[in-house]
N, C-alpha and C positions, 0 to 999 in steps of 0.2 A: 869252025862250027860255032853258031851263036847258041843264044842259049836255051830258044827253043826248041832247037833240035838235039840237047840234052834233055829238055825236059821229056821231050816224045822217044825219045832210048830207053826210058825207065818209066813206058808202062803207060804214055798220053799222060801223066801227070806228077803233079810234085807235093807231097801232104805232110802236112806242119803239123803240130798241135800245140797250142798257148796255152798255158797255165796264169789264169790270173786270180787275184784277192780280192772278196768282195766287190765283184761289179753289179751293178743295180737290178740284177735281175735274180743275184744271188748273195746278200747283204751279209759280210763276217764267214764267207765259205770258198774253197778254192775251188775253181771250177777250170779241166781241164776240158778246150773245143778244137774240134779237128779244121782241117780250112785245105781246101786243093786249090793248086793253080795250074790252068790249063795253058795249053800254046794258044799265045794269039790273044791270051784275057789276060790282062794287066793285076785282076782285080780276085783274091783270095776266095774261093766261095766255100761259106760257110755249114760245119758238114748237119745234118738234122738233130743230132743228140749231143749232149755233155756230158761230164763228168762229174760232180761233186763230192769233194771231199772235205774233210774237216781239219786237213791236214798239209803240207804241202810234198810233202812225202808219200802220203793216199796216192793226193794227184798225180804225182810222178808215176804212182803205180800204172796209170792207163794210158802212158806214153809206148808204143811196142818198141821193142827190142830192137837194136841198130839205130836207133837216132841219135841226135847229139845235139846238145844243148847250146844254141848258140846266142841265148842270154838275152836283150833284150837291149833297146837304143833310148838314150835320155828325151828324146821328143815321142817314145810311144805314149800309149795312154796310161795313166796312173796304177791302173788297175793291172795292169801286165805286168806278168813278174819274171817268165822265159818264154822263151818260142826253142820248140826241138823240128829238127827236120832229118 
């Protein structure tokens, strides 16, 4: 089984949500965004609304329940600070 036909077992899709600090469009605030990835798109699509908090603890709060936090990679963007999925 590859892995898009994991991803299409649970639902046509796979939803993440990044929590990062101050990115340009929210300067000194943590803004938690949601992102799906479908079969067949390589490419995260970003969901319409955010989350802003003042806190990083807030942000976690609009993460849903059952995900897991699996941190983030030294060549992301600066501004990222975990990815949950």
């Amino acid at each position: 089984m590859d892995k898009n036909q994991i991803i299409a077992q649970k639902g046509d899709r796979l939803r993440s949500v990044a929590i990062y600090f101050s990115p340009s469009d929210n300067i000194g605030k943590f803004v938690a965004r949601g992102f799906n990835l479908y079969p067949g798109n390589p490419i995260p699509e970003p969901e319409k609304h955010c989350k802003v908090s003042e806190s990083l603890e807030g942000a976690r709060q609009h993460v849903p329940r059952g995900m897991v936090n699996i941190g983030r990679m030294p060549e992301d963007n600066v501004s990222l600070v975990e990815v949950w999925i």
